[in-house]
PALUM-356810 format. One line per field, with one value per residue: residue number from 1; x, y, z of N, C-alpha, C in turn. Coordinates in steps of 0.05 Angstrom, whole numbers, plus 5000, padded with zeros to 4 digits. Layout:
<recs>
nr	c(NUM / ...)
n_u	c(X / ...)
n_v	c(Y / ...)
n_w	c(Z / ...)
ca_u	c(X / ...)
ca_v	c(Y / ...)
ca_w	c(Z / ...)
c_u	c(X / ...)
c_v	c(Y / ...)
c_w	c(Z / ...)
</recs>
This chain:
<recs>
nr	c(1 / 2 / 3 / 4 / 5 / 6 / 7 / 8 / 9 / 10 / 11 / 12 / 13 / 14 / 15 / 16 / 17 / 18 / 19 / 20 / 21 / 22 / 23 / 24 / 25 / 26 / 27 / 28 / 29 / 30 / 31 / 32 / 33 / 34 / 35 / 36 / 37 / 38 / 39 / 40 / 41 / 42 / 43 / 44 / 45 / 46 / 47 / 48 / 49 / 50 / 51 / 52 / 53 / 54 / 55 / 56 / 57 / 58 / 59 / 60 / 61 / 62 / 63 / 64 / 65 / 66 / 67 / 68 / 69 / 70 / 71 / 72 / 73 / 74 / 75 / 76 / 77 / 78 / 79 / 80 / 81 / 82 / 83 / 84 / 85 / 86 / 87 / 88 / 89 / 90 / 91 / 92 / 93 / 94 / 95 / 96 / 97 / 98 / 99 / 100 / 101 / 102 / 103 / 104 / 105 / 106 / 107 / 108 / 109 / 110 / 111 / 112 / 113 / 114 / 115 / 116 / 117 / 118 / 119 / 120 / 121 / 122 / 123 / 124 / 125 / 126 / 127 / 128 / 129 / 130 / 131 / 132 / 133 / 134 / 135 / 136 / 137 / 138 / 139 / 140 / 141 / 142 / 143 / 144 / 145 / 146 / 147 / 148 / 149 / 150 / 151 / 152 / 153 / 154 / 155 / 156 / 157 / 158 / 159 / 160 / 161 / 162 / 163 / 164 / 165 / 166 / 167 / 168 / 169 / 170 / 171 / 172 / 173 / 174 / 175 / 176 / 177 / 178 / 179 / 180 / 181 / 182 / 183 / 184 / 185 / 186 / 187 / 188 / 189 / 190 / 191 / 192 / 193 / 194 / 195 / 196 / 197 / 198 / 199 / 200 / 201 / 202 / 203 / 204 / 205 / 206 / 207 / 208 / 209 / 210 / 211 / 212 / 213 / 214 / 215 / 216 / 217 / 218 / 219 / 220 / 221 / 222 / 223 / 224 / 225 / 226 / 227 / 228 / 229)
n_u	c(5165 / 5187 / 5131 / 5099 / 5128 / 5123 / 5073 / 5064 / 5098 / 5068 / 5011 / 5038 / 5054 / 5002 / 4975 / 4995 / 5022 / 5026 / 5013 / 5040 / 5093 / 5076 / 5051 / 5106 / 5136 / 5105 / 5116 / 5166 / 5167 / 5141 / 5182 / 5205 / 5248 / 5290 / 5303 / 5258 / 5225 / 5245 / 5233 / 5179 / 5171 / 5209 / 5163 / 5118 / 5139 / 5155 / 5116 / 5064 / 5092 / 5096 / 5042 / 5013 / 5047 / 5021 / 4968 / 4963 / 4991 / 4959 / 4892 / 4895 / 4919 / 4884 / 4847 / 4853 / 4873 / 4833 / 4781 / 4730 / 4715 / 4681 / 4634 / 4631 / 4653 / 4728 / 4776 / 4730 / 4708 / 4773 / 4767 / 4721 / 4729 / 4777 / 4746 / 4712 / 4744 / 4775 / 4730 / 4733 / 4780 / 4771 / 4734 / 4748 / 4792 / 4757 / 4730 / 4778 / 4798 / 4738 / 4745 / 4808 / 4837 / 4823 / 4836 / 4844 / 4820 / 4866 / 4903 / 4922 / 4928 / 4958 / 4986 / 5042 / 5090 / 5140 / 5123 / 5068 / 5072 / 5092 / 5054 / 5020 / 5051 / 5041 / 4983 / 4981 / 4996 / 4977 / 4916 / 4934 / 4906 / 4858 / 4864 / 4853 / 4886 / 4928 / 4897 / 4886 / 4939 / 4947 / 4903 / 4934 / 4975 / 4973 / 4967 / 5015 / 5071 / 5120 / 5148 / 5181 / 5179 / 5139 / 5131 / 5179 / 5146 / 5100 / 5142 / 5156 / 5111 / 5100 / 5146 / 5138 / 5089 / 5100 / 5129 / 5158 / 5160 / 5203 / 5241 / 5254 / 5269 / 5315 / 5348 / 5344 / 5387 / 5435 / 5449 / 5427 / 5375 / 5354 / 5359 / 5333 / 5274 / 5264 / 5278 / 5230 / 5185 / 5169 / 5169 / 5134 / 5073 / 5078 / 5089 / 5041 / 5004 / 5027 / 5036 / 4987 / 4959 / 4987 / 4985 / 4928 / 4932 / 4962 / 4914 / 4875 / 4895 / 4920 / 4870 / 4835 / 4873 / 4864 / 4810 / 4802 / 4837 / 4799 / 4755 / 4766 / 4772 / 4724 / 4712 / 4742 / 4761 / 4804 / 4857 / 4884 / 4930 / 4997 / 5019 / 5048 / 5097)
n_v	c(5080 / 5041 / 5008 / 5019 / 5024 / 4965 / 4963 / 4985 / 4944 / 4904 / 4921 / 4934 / 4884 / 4861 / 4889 / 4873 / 4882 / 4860 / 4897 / 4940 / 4926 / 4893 / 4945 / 4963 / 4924 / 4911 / 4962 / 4966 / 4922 / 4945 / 4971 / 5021 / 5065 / 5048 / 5076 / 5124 / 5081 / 5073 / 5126 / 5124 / 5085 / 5099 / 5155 / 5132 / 5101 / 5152 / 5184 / 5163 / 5148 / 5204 / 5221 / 5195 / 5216 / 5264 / 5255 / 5239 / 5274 / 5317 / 5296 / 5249 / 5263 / 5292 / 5271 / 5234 / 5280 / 5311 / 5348 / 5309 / 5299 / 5332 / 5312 / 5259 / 5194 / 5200 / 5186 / 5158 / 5166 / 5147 / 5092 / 5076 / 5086 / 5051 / 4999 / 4994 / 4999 / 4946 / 4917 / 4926 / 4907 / 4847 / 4838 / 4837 / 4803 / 4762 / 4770 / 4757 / 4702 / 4682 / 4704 / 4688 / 4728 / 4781 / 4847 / 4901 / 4965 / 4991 / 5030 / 4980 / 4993 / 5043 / 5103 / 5072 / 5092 / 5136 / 5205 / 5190 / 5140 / 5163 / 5194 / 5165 / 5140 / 5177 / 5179 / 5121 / 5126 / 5173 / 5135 / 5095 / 5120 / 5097 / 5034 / 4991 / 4986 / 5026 / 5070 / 5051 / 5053 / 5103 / 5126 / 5099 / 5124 / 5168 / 5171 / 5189 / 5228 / 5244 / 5266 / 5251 / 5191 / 5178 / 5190 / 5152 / 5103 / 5103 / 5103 / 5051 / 5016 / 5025 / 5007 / 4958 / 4940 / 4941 / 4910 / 4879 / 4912 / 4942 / 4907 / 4901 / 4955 / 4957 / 4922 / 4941 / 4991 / 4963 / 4942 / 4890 / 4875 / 4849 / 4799 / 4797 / 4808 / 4777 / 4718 / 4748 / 4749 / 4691 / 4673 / 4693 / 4679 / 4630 / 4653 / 4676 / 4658 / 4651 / 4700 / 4718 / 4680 / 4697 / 4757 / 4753 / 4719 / 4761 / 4808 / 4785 / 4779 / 4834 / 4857 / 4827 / 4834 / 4895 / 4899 / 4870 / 4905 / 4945 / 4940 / 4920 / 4978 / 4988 / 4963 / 4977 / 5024 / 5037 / 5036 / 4973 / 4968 / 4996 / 5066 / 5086 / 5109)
n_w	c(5336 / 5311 / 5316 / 5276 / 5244 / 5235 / 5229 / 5177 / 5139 / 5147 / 5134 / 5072 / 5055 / 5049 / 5006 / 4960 / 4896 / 4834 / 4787 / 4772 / 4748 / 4705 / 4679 / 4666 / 4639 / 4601 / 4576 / 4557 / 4537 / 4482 / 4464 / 4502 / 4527 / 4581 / 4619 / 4617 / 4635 / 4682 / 4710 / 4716 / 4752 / 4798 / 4804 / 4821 / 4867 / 4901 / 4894 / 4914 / 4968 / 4989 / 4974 / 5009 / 5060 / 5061 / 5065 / 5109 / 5142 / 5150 / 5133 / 5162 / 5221 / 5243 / 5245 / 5287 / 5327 / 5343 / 5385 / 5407 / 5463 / 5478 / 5465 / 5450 / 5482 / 5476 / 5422 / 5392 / 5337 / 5309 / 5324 / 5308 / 5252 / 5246 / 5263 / 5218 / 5167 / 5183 / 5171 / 5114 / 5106 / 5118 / 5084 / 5032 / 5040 / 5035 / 4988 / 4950 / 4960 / 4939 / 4892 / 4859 / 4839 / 4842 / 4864 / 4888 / 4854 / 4810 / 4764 / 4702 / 4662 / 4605 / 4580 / 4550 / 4535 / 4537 / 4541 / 4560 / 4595 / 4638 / 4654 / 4666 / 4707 / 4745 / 4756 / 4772 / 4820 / 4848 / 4849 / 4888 / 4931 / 4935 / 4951 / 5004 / 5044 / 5037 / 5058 / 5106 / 5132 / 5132 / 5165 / 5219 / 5217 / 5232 / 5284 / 5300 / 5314 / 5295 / 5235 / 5199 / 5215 / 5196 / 5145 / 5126 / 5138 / 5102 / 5054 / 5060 / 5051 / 4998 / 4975 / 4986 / 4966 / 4914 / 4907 / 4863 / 4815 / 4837 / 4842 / 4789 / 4763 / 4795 / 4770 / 4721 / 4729 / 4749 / 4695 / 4678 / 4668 / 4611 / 4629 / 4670 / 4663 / 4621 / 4665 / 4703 / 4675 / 4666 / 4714 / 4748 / 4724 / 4759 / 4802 / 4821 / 4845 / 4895 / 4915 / 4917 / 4949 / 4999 / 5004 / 5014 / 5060 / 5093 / 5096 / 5118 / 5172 / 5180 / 5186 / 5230 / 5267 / 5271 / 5278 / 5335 / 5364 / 5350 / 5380 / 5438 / 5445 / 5450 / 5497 / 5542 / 5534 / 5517 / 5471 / 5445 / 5406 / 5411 / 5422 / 5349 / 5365)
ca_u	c(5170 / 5193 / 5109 / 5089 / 5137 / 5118 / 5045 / 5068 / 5108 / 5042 / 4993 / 5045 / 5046 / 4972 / 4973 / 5023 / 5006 / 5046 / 5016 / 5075 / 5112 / 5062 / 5060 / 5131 / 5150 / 5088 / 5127 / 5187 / 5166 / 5133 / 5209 / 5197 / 5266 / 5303 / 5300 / 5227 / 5215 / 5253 / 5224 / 5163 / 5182 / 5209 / 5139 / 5101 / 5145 / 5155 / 5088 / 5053 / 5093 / 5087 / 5018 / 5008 / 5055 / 5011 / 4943 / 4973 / 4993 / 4928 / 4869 / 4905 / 4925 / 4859 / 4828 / 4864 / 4881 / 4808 / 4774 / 4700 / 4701 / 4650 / 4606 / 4634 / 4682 / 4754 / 4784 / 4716 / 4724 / 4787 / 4758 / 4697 / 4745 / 4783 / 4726 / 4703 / 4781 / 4774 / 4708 / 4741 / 4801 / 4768 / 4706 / 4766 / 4805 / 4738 / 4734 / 4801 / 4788 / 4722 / 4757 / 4832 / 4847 / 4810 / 4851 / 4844 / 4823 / 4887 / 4907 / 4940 / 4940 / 4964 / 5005 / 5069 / 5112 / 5144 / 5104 / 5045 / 5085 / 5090 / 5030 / 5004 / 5057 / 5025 / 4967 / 4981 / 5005 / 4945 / 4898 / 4932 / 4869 / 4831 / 4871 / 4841 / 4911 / 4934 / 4877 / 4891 / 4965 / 4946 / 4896 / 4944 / 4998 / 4960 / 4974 / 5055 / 5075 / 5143 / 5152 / 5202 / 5171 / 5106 / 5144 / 5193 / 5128 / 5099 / 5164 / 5158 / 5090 / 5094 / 5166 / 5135 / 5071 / 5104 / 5173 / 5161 / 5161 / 5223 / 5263 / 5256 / 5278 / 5339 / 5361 / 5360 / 5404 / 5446 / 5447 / 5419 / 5346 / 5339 / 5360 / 5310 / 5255 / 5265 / 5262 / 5207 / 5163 / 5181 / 5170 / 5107 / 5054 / 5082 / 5087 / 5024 / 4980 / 5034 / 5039 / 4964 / 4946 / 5001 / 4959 / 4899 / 4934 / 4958 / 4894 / 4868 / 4914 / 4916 / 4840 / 4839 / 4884 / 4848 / 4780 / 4811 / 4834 / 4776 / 4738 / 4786 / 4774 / 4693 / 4706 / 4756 / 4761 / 4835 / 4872 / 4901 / 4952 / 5006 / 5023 / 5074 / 5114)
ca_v	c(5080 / 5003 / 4988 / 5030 / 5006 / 4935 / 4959 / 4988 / 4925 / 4882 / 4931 / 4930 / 4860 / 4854 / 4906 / 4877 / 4875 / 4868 / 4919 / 4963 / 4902 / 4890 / 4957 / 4963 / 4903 / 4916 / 4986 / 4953 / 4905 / 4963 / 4992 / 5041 / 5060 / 5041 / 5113 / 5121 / 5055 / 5087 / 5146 / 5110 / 5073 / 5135 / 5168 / 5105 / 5105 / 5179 / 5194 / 5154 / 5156 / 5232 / 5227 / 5187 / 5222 / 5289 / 5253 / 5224 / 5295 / 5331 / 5277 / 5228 / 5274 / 5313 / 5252 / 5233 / 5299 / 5334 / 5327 / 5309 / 5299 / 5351 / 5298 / 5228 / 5189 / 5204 / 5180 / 5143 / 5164 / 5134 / 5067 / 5062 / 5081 / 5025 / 4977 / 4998 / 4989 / 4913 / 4906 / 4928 / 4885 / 4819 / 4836 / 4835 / 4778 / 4729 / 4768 / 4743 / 4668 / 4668 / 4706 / 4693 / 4742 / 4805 / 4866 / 4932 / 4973 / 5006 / 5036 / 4962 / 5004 / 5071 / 5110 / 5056 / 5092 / 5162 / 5222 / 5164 / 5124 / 5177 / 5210 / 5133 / 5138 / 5198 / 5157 / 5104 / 5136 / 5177 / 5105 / 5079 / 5117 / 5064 / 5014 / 4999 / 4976 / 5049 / 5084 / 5045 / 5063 / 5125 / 5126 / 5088 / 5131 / 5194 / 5169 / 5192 / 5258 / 5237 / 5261 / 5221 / 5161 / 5171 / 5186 / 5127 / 5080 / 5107 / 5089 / 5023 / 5010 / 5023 / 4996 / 4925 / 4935 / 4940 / 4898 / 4868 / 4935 / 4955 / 4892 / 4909 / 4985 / 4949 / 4902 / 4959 / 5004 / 4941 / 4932 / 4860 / 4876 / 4841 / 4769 / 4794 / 4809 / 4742 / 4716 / 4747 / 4729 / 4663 / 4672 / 4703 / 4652 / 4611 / 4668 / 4695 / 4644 / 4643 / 4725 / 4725 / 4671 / 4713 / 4776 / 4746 / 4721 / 4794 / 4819 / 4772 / 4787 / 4855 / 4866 / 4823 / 4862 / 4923 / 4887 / 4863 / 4936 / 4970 / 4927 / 4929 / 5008 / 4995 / 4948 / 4986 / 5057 / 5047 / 5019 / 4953 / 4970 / 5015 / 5095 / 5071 / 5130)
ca_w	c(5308 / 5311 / 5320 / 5259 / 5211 / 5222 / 5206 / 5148 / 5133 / 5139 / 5097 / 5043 / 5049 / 5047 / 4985 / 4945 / 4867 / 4808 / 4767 / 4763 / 4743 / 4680 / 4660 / 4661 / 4625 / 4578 / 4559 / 4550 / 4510 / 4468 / 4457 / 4524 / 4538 / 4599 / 4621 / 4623 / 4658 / 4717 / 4708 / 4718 / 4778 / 4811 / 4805 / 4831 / 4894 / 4912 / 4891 / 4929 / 4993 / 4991 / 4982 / 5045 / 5080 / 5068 / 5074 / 5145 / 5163 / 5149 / 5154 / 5182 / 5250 / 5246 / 5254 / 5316 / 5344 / 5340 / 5401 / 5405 / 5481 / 5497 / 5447 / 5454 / 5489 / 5463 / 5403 / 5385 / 5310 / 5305 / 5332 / 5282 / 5228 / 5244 / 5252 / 5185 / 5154 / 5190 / 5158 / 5089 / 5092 / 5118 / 5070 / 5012 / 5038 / 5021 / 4958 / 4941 / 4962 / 4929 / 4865 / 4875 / 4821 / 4858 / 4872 / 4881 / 4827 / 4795 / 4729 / 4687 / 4621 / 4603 / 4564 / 4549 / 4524 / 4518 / 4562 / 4572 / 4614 / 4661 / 4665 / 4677 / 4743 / 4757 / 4757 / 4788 / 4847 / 4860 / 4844 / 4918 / 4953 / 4930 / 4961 / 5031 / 5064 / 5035 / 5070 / 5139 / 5143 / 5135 / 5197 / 5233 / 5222 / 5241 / 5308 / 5301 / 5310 / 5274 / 5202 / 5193 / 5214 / 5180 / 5113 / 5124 / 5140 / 5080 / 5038 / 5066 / 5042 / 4972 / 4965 / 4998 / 4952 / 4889 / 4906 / 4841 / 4808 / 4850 / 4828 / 4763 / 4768 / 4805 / 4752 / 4705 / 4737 / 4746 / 4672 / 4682 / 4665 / 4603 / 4639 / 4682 / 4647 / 4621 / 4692 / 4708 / 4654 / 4669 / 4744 / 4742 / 4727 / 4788 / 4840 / 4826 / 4867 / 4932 / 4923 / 4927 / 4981 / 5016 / 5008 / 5019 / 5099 / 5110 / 5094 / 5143 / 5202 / 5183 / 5186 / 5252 / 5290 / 5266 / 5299 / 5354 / 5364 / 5350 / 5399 / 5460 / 5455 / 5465 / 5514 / 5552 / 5526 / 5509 / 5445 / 5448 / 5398 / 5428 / 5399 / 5341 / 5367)
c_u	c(5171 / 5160 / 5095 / 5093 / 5133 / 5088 / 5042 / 5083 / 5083 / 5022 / 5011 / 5051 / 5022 / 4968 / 4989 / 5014 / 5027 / 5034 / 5028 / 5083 / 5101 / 5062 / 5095 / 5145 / 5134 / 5102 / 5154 / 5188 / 5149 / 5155 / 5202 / 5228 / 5265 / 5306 / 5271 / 5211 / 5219 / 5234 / 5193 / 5150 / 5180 / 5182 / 5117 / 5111 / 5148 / 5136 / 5078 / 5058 / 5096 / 5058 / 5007 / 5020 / 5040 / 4987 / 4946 / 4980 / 4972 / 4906 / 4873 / 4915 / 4904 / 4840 / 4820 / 4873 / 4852 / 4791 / 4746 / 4706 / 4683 / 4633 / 4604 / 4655 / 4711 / 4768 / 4762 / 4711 / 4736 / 4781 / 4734 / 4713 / 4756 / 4768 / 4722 / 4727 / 4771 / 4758 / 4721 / 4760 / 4791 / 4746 / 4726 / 4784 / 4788 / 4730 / 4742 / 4802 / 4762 / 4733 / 4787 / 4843 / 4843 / 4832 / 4838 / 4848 / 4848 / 4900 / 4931 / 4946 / 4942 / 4982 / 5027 / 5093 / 5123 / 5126 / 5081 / 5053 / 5086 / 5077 / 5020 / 5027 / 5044 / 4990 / 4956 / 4992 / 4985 / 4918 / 4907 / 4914 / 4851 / 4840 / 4866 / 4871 / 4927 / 4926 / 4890 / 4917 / 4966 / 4933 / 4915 / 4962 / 5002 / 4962 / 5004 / 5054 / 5095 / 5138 / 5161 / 5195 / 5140 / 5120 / 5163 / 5173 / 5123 / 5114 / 5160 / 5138 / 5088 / 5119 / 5153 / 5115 / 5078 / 5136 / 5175 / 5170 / 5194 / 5256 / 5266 / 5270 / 5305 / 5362 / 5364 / 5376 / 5430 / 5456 / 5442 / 5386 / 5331 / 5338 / 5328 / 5289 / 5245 / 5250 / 5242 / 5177 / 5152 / 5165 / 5137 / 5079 / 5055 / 5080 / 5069 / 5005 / 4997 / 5035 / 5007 / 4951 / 4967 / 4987 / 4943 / 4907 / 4949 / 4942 / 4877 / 4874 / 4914 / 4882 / 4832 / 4857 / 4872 / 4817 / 4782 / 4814 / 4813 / 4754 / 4753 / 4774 / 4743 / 4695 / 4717 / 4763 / 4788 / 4841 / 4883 / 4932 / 4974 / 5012 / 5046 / 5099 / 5134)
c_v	c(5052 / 5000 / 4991 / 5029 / 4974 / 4936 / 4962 / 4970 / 4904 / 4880 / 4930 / 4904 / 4851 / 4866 / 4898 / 4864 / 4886 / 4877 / 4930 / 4949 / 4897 / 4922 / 4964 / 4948 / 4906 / 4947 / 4980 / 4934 / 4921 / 4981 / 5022 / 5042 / 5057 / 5059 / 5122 / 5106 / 5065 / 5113 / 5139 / 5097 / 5096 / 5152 / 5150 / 5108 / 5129 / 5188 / 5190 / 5159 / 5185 / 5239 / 5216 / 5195 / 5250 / 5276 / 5246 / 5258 / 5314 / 5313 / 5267 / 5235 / 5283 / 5287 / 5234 / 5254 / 5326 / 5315 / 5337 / 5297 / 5306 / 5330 / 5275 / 5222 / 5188 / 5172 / 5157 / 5144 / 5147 / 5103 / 5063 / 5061 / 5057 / 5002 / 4982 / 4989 / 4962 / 4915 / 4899 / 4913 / 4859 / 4816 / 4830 / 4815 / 4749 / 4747 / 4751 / 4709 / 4666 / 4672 / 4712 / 4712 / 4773 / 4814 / 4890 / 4952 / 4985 / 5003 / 5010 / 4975 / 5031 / 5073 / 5081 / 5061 / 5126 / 5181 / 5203 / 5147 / 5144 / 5192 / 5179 / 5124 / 5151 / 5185 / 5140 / 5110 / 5145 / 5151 / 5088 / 5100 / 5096 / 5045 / 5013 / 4994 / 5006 / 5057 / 5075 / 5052 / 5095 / 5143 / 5123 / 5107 / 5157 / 5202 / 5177 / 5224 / 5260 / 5241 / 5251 / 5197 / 5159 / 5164 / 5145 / 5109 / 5082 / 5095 / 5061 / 5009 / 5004 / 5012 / 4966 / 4915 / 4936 / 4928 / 4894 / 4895 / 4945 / 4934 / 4890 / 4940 / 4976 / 4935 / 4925 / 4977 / 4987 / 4928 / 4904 / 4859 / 4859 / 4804 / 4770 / 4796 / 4788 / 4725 / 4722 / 4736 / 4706 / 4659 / 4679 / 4687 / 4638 / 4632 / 4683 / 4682 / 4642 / 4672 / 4727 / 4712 / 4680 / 4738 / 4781 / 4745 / 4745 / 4810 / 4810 / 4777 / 4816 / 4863 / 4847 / 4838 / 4888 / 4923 / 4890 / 4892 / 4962 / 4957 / 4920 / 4960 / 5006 / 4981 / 4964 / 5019 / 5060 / 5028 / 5004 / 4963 / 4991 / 5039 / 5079 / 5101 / 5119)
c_w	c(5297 / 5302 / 5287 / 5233 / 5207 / 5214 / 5184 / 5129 / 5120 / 5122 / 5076 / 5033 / 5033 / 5021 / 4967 / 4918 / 4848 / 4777 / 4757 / 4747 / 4715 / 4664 / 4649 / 4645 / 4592 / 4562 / 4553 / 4532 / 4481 / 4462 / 4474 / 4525 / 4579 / 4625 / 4633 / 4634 / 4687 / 4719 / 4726 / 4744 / 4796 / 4827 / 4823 / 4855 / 4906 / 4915 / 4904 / 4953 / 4996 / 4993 / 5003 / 5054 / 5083 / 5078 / 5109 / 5163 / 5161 / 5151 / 5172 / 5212 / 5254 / 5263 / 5290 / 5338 / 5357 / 5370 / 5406 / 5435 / 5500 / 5484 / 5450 / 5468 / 5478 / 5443 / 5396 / 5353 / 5298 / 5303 / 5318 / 5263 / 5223 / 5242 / 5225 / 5162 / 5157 / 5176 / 5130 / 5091 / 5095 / 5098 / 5043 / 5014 / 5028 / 4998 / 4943 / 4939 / 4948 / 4889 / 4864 / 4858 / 4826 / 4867 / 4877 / 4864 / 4819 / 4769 / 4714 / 4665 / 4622 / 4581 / 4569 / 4543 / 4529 / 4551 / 4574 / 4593 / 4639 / 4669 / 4677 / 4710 / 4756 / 4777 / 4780 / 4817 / 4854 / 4869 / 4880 / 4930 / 4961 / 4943 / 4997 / 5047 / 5064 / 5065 / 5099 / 5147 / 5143 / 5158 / 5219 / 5237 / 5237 / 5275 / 5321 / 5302 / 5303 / 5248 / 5193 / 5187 / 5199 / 5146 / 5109 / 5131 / 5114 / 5041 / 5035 / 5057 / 5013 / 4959 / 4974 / 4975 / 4927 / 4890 / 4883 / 4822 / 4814 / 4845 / 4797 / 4758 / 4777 / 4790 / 4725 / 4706 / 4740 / 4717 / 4655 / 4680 / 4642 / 4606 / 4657 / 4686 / 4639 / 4637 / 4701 / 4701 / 4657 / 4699 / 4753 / 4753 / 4760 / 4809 / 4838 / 4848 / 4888 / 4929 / 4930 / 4949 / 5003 / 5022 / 5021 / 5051 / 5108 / 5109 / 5115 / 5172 / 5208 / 5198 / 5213 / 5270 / 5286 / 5282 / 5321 / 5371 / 5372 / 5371 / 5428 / 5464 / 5467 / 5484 / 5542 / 5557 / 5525 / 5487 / 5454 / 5435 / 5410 / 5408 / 5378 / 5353 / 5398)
</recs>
């Protein structure tokens, strides 16, 4: 469990975008109550880690539990998938360095206010597919036969990938949101180029250990990484 939550530590590293954080402040600064921001929130983190915790227990085991050894050598699937994952995260970390502003598509505008605001969580929760660090923890995790620990990786992912998001939801429950709104604003600008060349080297590391990985199994016919279970 320990191995699985630090992968899901590293993709939400690697994934980490303050979207949330813009619409949220953007519907707040549109007179969104305080209410509906959470609301908002809420939907963004539940949503999501529910939907990786089902895609992890139906693709994501199928993938790893189906066995093509009357056809190929065992769990060879798994091990292109992953190469292909590596491909996609180091092919998106020199995105990022050639355009440091490159993300992963997901919904910045929506409803702001009112029912809009939360169909646009809705949204935006479904929209992590798209995100390849999603996708890989979801492979990865497929390897657990823990619900628990898939869900609680899961959690961990989209609370890491949207901290910004999640310290905002915190400071309003706190009744300290509009110092920190403030703060943020403020904060922003400056932590957007060390949040992204942060990114950019867990995208890196991530998508090397996923190589590394997936090339050990052809070399060897066993996974370097160990079960996270």
């Amino acid at each position: 469990m320990f191995g699985l939550f630090v992968t899901a530590l590293t993709l939400g590293l690697a994934g980490i975008d303050p979207a949330g954080l813009f619409v949220a402040l953007g519907s707040l600064a549109a007179g969104a109550r305080e209410r509906t921001v959470l609301f908002f929130a809420a939907i963004v983190i539940v949503g999501t880690a529910l939907l990786g915790t089902i895609l992890t227990l139906t693709l994501g085991q199928q993938l790893q539990d189906f066995d093509w050894t009357s056809l190929l050598p065992p769990d060879w699937l798994g091990a292109m998938i992953e190469a292909l994952l590596a491909t996609a995260l180091l092919g998106w970390a020199v995105m990022r360095v050639r355009k440091p502003g490159a993300r992963p598509p997901k919904p910045g505008k929506g409803g702001r206010t009112g029912s809009g605001l939360i169909w646009g969580g809705i949204l935006f929760a479904a929209s992590a597919s798209l995100d390849p660090t999603f996708v890989g923890l979801v492979v990865l995790a497929g390897r657990s036969d823990s619900v628990p620990a898939i869900g609680f990786a899961h959690i961990t992912w989209i609370v890491v990938s949207q901290l910004p998001l999640v310290a905002l939801a915190v400071a309003i429950l706190l009744r300290r949101h509009e110092r920190a709104v403030t703060w943020l604003r403020d904060l922003m600008p400056e932590a957007r180029p060390v949040l992204a060349r942060l990114g950019t080297a867990s995208l890196v590391i991530a998508g090397f250990v996923m190589a590394v990985d997936a090339t050990w199994w052809l070399v060897t016919g066993q996974f370097l990484l160990p079960d996270p279970t």
